[in-house]
mmCIF file of the N, C-alpha and C atoms, coordinates in Angstrom:
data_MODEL
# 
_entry.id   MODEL 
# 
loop_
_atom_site.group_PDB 
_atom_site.id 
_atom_site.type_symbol 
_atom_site.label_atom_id 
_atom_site.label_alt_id 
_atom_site.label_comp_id 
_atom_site.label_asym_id 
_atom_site.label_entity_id 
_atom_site.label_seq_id 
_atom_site.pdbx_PDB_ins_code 
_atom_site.Cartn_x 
_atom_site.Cartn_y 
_atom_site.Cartn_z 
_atom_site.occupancy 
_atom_site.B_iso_or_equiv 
_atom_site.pdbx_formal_charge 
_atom_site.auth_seq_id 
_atom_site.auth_comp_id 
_atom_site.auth_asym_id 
_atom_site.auth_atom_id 
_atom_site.pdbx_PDB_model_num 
ATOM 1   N N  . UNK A 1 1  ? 67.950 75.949 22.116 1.00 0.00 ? 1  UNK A N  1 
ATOM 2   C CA . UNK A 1 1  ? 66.778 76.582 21.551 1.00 0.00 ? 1  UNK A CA 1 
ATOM 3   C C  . UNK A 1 1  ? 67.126 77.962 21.023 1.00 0.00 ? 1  UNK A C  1 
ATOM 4   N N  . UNK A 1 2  ? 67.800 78.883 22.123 1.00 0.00 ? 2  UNK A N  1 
ATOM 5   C CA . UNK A 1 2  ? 67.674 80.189 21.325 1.00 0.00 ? 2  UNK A CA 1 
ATOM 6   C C  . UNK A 1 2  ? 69.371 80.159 21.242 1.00 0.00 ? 2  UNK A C  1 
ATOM 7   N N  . UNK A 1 3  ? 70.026 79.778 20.478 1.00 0.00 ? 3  UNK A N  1 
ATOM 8   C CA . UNK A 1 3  ? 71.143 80.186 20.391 1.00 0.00 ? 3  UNK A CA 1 
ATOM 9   C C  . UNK A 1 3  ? 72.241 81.350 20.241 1.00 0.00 ? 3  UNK A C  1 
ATOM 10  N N  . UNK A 1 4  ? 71.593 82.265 19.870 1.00 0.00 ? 4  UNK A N  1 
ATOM 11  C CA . UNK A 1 4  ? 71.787 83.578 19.862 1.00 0.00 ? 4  UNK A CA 1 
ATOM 12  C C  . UNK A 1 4  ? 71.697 84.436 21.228 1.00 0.00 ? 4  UNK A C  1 
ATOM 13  N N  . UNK A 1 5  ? 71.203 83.805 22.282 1.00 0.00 ? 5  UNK A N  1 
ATOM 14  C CA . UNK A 1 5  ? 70.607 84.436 23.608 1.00 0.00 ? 5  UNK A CA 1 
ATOM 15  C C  . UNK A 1 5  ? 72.432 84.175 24.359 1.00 0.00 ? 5  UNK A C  1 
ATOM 16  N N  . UNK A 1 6  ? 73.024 85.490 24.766 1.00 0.00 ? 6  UNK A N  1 
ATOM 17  C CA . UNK A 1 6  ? 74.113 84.859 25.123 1.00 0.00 ? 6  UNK A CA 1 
ATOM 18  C C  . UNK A 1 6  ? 74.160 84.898 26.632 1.00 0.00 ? 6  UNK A C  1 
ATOM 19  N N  . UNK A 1 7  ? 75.110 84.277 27.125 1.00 0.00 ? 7  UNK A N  1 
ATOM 20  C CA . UNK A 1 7  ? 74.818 83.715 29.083 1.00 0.00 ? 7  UNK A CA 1 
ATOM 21  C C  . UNK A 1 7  ? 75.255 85.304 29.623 1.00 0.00 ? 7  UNK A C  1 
ATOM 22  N N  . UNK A 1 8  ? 73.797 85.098 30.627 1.00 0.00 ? 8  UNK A N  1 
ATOM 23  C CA . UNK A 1 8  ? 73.800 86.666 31.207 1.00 0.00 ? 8  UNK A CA 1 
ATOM 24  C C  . UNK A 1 8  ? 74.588 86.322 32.666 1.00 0.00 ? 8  UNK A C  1 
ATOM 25  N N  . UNK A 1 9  ? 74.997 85.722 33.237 1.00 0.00 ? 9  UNK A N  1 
ATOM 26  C CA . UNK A 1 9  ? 75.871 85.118 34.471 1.00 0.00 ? 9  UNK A CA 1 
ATOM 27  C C  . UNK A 1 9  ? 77.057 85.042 34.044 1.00 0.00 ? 9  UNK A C  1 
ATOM 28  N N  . UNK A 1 10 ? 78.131 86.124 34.267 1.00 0.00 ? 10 UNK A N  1 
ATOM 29  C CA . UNK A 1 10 ? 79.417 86.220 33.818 1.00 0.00 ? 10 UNK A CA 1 
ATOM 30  C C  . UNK A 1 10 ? 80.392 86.304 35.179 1.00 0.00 ? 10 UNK A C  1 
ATOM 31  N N  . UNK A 1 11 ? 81.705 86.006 34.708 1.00 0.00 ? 11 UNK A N  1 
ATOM 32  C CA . UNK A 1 11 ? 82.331 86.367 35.811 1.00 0.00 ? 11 UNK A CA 1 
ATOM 33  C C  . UNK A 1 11 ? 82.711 87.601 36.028 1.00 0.00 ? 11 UNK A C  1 
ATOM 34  N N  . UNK A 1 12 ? 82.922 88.390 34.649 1.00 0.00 ? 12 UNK A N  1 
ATOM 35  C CA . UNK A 1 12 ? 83.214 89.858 34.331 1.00 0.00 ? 12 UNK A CA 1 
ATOM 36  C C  . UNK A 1 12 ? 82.009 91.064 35.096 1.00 0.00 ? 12 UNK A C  1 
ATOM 37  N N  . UNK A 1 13 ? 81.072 90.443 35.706 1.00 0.00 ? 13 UNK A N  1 
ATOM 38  C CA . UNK A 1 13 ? 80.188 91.476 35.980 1.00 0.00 ? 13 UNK A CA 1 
ATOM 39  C C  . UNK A 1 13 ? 78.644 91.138 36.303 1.00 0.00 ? 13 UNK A C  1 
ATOM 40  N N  . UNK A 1 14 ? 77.965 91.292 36.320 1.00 0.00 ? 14 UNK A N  1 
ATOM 41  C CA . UNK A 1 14 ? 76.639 91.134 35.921 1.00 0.00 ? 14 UNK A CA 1 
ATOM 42  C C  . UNK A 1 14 ? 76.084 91.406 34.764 1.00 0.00 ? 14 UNK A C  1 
ATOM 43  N N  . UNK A 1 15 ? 75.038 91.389 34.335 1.00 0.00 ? 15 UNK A N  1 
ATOM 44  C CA . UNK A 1 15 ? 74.845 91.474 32.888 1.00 0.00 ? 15 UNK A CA 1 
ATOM 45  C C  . UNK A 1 15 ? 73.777 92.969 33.364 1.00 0.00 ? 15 UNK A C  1 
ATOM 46  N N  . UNK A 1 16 ? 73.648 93.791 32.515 1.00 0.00 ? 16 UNK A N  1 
ATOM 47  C CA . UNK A 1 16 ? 72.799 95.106 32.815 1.00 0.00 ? 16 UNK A CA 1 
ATOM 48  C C  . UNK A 1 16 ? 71.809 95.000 32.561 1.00 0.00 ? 16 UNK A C  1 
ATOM 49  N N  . UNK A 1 17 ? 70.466 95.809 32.816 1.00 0.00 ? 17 UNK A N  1 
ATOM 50  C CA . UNK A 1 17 ? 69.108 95.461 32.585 1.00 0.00 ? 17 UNK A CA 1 
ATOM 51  C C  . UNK A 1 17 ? 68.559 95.227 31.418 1.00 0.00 ? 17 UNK A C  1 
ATOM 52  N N  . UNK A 1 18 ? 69.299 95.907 30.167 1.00 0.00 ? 18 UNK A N  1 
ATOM 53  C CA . UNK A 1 18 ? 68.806 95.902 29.040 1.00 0.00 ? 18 UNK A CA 1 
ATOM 54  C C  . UNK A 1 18 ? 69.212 95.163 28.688 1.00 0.00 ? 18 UNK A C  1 
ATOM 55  N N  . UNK A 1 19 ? 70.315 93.979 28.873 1.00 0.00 ? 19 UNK A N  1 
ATOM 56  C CA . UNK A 1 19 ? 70.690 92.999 28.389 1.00 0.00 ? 19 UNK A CA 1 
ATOM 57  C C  . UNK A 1 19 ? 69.671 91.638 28.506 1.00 0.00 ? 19 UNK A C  1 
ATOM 58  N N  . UNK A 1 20 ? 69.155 91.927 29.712 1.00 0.00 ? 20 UNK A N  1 
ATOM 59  C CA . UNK A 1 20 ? 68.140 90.858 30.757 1.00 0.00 ? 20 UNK A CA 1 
ATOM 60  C C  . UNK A 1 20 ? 66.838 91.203 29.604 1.00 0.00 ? 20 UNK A C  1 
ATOM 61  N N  . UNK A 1 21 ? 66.386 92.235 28.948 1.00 0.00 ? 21 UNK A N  1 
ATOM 62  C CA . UNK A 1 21 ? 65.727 92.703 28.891 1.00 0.00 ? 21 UNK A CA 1 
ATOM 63  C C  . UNK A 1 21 ? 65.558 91.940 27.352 1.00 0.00 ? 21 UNK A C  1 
ATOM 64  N N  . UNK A 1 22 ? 66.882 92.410 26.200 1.00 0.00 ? 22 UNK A N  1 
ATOM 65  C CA . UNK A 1 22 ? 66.620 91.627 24.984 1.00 0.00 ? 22 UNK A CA 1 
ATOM 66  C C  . UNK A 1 22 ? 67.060 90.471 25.058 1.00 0.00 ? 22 UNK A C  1 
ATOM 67  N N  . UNK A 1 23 ? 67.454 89.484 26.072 1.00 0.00 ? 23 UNK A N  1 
ATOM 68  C CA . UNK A 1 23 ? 67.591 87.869 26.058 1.00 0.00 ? 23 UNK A CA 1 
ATOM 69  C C  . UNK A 1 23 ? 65.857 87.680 26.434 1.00 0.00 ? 23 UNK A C  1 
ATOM 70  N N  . UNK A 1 24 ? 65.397 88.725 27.357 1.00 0.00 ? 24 UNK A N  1 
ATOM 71  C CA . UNK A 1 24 ? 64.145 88.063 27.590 1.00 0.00 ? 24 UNK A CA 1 
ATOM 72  C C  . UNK A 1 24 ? 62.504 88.207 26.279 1.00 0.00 ? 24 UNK A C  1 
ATOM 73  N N  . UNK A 1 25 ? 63.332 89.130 25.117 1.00 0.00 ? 25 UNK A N  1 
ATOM 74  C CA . UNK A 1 25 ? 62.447 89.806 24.232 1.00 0.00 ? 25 UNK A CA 1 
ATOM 75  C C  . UNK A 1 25 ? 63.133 88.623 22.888 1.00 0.00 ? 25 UNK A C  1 
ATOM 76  N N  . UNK A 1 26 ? 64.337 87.755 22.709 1.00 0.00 ? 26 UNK A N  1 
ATOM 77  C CA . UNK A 1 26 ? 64.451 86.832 22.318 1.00 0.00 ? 26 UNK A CA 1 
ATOM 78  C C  . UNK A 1 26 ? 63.771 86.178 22.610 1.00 0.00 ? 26 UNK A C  1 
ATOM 79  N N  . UNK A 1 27 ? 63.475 85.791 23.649 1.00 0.00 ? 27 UNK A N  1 
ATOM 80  C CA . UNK A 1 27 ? 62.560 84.134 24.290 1.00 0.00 ? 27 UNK A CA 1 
ATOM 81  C C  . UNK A 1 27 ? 61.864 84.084 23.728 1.00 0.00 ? 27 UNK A C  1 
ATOM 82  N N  . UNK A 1 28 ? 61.118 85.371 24.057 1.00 0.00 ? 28 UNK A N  1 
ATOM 83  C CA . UNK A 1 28 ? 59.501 85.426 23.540 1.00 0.00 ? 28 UNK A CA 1 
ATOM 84  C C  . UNK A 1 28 ? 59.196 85.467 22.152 1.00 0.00 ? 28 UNK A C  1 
ATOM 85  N N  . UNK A 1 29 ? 60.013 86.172 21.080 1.00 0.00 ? 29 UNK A N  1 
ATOM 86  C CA . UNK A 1 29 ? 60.069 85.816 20.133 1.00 0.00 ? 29 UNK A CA 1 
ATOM 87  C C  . UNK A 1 29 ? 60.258 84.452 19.443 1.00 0.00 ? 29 UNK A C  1 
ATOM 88  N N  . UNK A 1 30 ? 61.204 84.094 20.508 1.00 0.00 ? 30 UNK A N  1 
ATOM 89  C CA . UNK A 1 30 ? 61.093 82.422 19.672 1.00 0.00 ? 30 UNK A CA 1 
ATOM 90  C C  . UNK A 1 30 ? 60.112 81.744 19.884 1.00 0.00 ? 30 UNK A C  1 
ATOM 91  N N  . UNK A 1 31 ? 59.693 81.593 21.437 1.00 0.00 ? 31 UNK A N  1 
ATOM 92  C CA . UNK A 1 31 ? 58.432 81.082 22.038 1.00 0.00 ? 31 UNK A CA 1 
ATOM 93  C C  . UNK A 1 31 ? 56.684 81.320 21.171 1.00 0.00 ? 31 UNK A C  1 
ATOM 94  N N  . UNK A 1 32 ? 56.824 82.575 21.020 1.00 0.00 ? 32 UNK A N  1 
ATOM 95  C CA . UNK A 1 32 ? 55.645 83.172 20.402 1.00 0.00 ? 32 UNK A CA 1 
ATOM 96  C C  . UNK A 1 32 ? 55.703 83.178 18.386 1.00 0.00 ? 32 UNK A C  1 
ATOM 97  N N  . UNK A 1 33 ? 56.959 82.311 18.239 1.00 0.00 ? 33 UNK A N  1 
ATOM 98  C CA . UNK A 1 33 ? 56.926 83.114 16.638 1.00 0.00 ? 33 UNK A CA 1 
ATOM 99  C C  . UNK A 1 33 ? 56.681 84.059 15.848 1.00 0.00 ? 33 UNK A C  1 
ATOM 100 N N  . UNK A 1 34 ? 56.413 84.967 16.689 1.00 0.00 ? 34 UNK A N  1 
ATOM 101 C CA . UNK A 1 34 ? 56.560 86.789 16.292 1.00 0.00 ? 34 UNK A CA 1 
ATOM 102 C C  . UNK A 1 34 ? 57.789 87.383 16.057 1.00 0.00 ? 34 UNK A C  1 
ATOM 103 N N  . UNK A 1 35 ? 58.362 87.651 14.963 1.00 0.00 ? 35 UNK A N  1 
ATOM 104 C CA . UNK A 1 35 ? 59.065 88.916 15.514 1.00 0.00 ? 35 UNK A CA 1 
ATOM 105 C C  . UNK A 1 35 ? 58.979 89.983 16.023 1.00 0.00 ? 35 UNK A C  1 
ATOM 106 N N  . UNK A 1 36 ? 57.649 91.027 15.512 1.00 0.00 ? 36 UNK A N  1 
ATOM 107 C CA . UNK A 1 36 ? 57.039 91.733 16.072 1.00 0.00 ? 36 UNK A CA 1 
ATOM 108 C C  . UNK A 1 36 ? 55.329 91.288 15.967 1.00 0.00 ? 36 UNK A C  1 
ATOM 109 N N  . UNK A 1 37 ? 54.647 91.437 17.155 1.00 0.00 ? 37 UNK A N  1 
ATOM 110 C CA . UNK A 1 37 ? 53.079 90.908 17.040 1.00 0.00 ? 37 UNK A CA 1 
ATOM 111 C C  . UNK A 1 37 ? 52.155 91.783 16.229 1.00 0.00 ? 37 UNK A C  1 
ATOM 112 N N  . UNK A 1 38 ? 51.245 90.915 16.429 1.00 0.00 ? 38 UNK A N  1 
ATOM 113 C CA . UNK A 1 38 ? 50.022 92.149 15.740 1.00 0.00 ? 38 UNK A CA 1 
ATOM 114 C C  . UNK A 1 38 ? 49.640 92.875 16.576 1.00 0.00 ? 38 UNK A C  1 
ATOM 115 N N  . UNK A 1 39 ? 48.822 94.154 16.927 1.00 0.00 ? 39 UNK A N  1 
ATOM 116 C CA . UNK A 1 39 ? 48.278 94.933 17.158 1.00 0.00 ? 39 UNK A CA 1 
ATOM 117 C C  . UNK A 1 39 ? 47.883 94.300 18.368 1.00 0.00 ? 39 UNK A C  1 
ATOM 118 N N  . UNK A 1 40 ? 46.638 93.046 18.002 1.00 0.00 ? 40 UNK A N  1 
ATOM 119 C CA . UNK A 1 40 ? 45.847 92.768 18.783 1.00 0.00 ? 40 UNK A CA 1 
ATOM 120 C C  . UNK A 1 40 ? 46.531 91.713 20.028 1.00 0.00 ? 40 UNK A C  1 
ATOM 121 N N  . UNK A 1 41 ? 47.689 91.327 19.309 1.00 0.00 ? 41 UNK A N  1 
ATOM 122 C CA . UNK A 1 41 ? 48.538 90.372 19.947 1.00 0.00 ? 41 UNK A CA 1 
ATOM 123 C C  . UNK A 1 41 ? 50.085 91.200 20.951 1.00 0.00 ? 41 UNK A C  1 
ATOM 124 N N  . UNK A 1 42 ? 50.121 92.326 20.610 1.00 0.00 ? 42 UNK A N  1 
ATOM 125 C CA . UNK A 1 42 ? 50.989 92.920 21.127 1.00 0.00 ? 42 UNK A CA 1 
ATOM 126 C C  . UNK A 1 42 ? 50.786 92.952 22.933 1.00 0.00 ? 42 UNK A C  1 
ATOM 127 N N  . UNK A 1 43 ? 49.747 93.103 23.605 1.00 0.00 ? 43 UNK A N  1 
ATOM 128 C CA . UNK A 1 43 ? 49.600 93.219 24.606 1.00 0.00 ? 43 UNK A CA 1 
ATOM 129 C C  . UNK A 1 43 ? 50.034 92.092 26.149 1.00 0.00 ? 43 UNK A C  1 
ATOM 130 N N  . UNK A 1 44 ? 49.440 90.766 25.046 1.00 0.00 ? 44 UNK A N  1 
ATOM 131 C CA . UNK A 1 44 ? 50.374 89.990 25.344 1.00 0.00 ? 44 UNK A CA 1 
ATOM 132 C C  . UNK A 1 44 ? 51.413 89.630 25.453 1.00 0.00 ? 44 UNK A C  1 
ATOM 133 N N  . UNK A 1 45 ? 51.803 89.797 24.422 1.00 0.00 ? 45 UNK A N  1 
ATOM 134 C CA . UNK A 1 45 ? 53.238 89.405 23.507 1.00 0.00 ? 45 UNK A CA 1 
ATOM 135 C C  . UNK A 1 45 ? 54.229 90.424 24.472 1.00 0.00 ? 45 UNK A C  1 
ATOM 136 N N  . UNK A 1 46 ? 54.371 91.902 24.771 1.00 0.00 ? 46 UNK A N  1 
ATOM 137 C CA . UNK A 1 46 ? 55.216 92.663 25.992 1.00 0.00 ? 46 UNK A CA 1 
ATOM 138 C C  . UNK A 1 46 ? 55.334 92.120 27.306 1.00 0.00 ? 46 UNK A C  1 
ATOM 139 N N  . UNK A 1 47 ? 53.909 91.870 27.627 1.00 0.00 ? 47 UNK A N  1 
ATOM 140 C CA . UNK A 1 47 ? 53.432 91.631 28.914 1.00 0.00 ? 47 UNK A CA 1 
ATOM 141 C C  . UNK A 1 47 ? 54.597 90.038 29.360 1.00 0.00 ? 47 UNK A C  1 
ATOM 142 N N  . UNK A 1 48 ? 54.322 89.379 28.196 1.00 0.00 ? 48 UNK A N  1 
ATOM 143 C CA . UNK A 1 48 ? 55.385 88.203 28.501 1.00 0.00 ? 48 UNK A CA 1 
ATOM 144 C C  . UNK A 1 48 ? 57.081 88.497 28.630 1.00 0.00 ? 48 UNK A C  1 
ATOM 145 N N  . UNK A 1 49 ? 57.097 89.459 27.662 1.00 0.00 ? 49 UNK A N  1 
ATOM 146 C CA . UNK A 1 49 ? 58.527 90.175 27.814 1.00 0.00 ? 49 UNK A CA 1 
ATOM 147 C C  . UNK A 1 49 ? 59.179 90.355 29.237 1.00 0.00 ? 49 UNK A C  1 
ATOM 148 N N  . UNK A 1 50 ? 57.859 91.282 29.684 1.00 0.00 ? 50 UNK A N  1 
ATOM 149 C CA . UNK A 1 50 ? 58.205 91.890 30.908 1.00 0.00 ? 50 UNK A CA 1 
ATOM 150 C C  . UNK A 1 50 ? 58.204 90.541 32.118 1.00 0.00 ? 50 UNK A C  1 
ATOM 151 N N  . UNK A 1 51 ? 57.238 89.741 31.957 1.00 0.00 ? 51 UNK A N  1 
ATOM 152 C CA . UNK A 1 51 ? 57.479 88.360 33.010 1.00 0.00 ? 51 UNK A CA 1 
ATOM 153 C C  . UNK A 1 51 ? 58.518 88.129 32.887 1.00 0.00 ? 51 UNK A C  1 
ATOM 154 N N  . UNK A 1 52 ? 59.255 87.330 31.763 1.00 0.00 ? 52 UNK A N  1 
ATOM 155 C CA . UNK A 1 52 ? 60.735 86.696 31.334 1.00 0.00 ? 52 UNK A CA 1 
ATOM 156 C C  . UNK A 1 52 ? 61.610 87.694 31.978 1.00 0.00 ? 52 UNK A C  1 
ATOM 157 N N  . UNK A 1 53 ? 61.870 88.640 31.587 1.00 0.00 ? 53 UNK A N  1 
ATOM 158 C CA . UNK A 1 53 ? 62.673 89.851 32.179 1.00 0.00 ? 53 UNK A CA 1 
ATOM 159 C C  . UNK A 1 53 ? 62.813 89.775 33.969 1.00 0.00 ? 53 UNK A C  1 
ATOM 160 N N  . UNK A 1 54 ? 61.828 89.691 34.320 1.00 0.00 ? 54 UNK A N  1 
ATOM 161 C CA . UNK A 1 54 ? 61.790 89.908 36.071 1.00 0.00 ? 54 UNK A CA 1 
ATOM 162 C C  . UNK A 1 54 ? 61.966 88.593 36.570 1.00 0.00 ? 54 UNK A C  1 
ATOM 163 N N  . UNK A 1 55 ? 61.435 87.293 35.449 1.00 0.00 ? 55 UNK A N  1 
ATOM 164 C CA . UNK A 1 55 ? 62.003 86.470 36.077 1.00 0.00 ? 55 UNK A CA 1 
ATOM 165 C C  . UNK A 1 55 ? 63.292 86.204 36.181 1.00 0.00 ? 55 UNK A C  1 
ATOM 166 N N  . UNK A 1 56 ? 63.776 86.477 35.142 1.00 0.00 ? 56 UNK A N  1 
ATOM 167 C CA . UNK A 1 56 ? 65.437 86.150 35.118 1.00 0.00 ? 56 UNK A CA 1 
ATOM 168 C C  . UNK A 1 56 ? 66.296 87.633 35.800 1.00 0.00 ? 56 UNK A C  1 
ATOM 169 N N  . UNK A 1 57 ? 65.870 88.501 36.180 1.00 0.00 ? 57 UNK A N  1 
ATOM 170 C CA . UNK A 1 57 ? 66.639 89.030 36.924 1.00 0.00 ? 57 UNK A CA 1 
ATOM 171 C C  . UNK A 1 57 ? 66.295 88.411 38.239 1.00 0.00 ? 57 UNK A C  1 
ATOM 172 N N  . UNK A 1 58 ? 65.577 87.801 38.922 1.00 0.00 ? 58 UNK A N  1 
ATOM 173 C CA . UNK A 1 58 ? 64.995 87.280 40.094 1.00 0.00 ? 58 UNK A CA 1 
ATOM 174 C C  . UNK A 1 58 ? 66.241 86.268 40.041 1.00 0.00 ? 58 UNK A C  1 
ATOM 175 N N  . UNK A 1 59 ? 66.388 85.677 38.594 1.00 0.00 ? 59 UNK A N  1 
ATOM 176 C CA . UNK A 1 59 ? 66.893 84.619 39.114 1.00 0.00 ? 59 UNK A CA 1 
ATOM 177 C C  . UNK A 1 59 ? 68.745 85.081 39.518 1.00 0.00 ? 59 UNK A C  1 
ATOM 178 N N  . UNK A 1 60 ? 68.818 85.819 38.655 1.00 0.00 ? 60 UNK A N  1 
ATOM 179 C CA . UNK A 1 60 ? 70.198 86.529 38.185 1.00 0.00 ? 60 UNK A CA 1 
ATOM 180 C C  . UNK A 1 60 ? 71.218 86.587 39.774 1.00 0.00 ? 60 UNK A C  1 
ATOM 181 N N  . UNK A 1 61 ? 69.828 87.466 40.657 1.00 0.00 ? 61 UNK A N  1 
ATOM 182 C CA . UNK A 1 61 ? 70.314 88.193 41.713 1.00 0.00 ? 61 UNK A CA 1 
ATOM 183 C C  . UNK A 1 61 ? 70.171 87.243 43.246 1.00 0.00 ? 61 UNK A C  1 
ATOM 184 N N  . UNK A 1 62 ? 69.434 86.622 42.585 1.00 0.00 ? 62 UNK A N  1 
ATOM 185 C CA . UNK A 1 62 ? 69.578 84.316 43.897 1.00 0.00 ? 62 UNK A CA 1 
ATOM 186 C C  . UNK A 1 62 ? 70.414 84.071 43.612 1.00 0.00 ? 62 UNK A C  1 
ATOM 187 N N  . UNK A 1 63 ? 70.959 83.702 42.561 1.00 0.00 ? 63 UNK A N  1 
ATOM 188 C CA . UNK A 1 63 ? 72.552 82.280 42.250 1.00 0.00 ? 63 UNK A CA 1 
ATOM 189 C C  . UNK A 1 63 ? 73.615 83.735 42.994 1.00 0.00 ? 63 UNK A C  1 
ATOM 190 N N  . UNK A 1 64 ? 74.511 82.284 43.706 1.00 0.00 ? 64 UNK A N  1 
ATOM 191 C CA . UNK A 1 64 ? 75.573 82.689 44.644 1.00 0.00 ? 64 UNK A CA 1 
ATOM 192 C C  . UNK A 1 64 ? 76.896 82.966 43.686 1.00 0.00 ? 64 UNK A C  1 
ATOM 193 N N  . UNK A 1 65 ? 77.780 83.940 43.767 1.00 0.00 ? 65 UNK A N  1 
ATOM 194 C CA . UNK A 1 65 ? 78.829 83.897 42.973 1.00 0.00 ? 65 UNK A CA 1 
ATOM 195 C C  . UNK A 1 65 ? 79.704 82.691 43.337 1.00 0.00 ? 65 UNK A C  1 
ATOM 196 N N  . UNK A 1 66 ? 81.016 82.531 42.659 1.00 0.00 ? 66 UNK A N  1 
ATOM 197 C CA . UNK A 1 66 ? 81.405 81.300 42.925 1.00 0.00 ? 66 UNK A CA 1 
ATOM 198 C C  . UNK A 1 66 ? 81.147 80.097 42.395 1.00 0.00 ? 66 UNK A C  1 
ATOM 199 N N  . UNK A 1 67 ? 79.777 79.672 42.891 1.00 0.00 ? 67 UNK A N  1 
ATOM 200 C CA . UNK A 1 67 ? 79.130 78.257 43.291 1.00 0.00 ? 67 UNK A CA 1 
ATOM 201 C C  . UNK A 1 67 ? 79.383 78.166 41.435 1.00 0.00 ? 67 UNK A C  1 
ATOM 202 N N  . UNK A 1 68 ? 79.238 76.433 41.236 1.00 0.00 ? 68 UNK A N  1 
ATOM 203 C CA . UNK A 1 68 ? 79.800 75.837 39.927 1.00 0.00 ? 68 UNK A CA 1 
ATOM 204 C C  . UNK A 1 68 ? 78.759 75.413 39.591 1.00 0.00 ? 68 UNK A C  1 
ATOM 205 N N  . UNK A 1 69 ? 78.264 75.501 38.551 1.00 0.00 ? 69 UNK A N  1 
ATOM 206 C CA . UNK A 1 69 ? 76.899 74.361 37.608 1.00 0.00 ? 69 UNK A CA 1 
ATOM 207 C C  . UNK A 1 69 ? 77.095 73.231 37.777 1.00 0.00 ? 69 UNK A C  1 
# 
Protein backbone atom coordinates (compact mmCIF):
# COMPACT_ATOMS: atom_id res chain seq x y z
CA UNK A 1 0.00 0.00 0.00
CA UNK A 2 2.30 2.74 1.03
CA UNK A 3 5.42 1.93 -0.55
CA UNK A 4 7.38 4.73 0.18
CA UNK A 5 6.80 4.16 4.12
CA UNK A 6 10.23 2.59 4.88
CA UNK A 7 10.54 -0.38 7.81
CA UNK A 8 10.92 1.44 11.09
CA UNK A 9 12.28 -2.02 12.94
CA UNK A 10 15.94 -2.08 12.03
CA UNK A 11 18.73 -3.89 13.23
CA UNK A 12 20.92 -0.67 13.10
CA UNK A 13 18.89 0.98 15.87
CA UNK A 14 15.52 1.99 16.45
CA UNK A 15 13.92 4.26 14.27
CA UNK A 16 13.55 8.00 16.08
CA UNK A 17 10.33 9.70 16.82
CA UNK A 18 10.10 11.76 13.89
CA UNK A 19 10.59 9.01 11.76
CA UNK A 20 7.48 7.09 13.57
CA UNK A 21 5.98 10.29 13.16
CA UNK A 22 6.20 10.85 9.05
CA UNK A 23 5.57 6.94 8.31
CA UNK A 24 2.57 7.63 10.51
CA UNK A 25 1.62 11.17 8.57
CA UNK A 26 2.14 8.88 5.25
CA UNK A 27 -0.62 6.45 6.35
CA UNK A 28 -2.90 8.93 6.85
CA UNK A 29 -2.35 10.58 3.84
CA UNK A 30 -2.83 7.65 1.87
CA UNK A 31 -5.72 6.42 4.02
CA UNK A 32 -7.45 9.86 3.99
CA UNK A 33 -6.45 11.05 0.34
CA UNK A 34 -5.28 14.35 1.56
CA UNK A 35 -2.15 15.56 1.17
CA UNK A 36 -2.81 18.33 3.22
CA UNK A 37 -6.72 18.62 4.61
CA UNK A 38 -9.04 21.31 4.61
CA UNK A 39 -9.42 23.57 7.35
CA UNK A 40 -12.47 21.92 8.47
CA UNK A 41 -10.96 18.48 7.98
CA UNK A 42 -7.64 19.17 9.51
CA UNK A 43 -8.65 18.35 13.03
CA UNK A 44 -9.25 15.09 12.25
CA UNK A 45 -6.95 14.43 9.75
CA UNK A 46 -3.71 15.28 12.83
CA UNK A 47 -5.65 13.75 15.42
CA UNK A 48 -5.31 10.43 13.27
CA UNK A 49 -1.66 11.25 12.76
CA UNK A 50 -1.13 11.38 16.27
CA UNK A 51 -3.17 7.80 16.90
CA UNK A 52 -0.96 6.03 14.04
CA UNK A 53 2.14 7.56 15.63
CA UNK A 54 1.51 6.16 19.31
CA UNK A 55 0.28 3.27 17.91
CA UNK A 56 3.24 2.22 16.19
CA UNK A 57 5.59 3.35 18.68
CA UNK A 58 3.49 1.07 21.17
CA UNK A 59 4.08 -1.35 18.83
CA UNK A 60 7.84 -0.53 18.04
CA UNK A 61 8.77 -0.79 21.82
CA UNK A 62 6.58 -4.70 22.40
CA UNK A 63 8.38 -6.68 19.48
CA UNK A 64 11.39 -8.49 21.12
CA UNK A 65 14.79 -7.90 19.40
CA UNK A 66 16.06 -10.92 17.78
CA UNK A 67 12.75 -12.77 17.39
CA UNK A 68 12.23 -13.48 13.29
CA UNK A 69 8.89 -12.62 11.26
Amino acid sequence: MCRSIKTLRRKDGPADSGEVRAAALQYVRKVSGYREPSRVNAPAFYAAVDDVTEASERLLASLRPGARA
